[in-house]
C-alpha positions as semicolon CSV with decimal commas, in nm:
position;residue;x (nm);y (nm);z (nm)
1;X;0,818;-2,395;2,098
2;X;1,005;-2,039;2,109
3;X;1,199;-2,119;1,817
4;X;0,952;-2,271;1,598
5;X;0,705;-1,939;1,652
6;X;0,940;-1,698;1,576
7;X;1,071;-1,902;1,262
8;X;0,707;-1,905;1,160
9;X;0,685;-1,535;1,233
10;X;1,009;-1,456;0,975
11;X;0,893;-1,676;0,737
12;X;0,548;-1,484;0,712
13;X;0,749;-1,147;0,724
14;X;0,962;-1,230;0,467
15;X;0,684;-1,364;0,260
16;X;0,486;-1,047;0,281
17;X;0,757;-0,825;0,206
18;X;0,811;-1,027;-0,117
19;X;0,484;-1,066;-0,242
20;X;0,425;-0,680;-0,209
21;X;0,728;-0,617;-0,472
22;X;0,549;-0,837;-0,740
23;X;0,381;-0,669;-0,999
24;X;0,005;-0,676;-0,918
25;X;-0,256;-0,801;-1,155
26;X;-0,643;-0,686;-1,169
27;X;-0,922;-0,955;-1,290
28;X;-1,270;-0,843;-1,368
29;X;-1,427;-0,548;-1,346
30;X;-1,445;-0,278;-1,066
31;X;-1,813;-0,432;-0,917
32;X;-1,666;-0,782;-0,994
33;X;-1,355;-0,768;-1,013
34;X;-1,049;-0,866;-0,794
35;X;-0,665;-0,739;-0,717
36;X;-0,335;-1,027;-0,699
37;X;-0,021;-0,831;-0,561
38;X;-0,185;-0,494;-0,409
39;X;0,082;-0,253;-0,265
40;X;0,003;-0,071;0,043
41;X;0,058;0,249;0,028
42;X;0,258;0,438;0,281
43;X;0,067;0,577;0,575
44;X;0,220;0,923;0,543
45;X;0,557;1,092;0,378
46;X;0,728;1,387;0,415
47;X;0,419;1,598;0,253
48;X;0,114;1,355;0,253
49;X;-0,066;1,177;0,475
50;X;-0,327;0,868;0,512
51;X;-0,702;0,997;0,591
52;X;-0,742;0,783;0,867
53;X;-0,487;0,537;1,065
54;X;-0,734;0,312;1,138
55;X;-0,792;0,274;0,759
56;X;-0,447;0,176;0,741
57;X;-0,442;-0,061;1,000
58;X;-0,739;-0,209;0,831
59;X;-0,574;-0,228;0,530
60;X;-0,777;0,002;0,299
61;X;-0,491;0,163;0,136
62;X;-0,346;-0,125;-0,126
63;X;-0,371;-0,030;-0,486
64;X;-0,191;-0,196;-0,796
65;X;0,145;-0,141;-0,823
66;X;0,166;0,054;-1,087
67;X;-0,109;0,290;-0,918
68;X;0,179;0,308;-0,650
69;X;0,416;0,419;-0,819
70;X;0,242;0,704;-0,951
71;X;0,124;0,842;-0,639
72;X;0,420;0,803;-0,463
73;X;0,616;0,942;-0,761
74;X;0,361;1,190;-0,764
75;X;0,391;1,295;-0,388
76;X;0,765;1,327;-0,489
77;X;0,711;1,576;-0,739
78;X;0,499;1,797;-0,530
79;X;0,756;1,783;-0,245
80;X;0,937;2,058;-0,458
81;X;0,646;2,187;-0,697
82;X;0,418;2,242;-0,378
83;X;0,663;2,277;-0,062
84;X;0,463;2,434;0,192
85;X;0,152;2,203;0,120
86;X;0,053;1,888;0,321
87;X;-0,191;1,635;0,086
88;X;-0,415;1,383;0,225
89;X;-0,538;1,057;0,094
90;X;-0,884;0,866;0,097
91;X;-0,956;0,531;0,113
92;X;-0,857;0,335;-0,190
93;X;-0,911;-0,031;-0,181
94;X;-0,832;-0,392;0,058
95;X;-0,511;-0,611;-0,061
96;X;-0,750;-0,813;-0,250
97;X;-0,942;-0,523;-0,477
């Protein structure tokens, strides 16, 4: 019994992890609309920081990935642009849109 729940519990980790590196895709439109693939964004970096953890724990934090990779490229930029500054990000969306 042991062995089969923690064999479930990889196989769901290693699931996750790989469906949050595919490219995400948006349907609709933002009232009816939904998100496939939504990245999480990390909770907090070396100069930014989620608004709330319990929005992250919630999961309101997942954008599309390429939405990602601008704000964490972003983040990146301002690490030298804007040392002595900390940022903080809102809510953005659930894993779904």
């Amino acid at each position: 019994m042991k062995k089969t729940v923690l064999l479930l519990l990889c196989l769901l980790i290693l699931q996750s992890a790989y469906a949050e590196n595919l490219p995400s895709v948006c349907y609709g439109t933002t009232q009816e609309g939904r998100l496939e693939n939504g990245w999480q964004l990390p909770s907090s970096g070396k100069n930014y920081e989620a608004y709330s953890t319990l929005g992250v724990i919630t999961g309101r934090n997942y954008v599309h990935s390429k939405v990602y990779d601008l704000v964490v490229a972003a983040y990146k930029s301002l690490e030298s642009t804007a040392p002595d500054k900390m940022f903080i990000y809102g809510e953005s969306g659930s894993k779904e849109g």
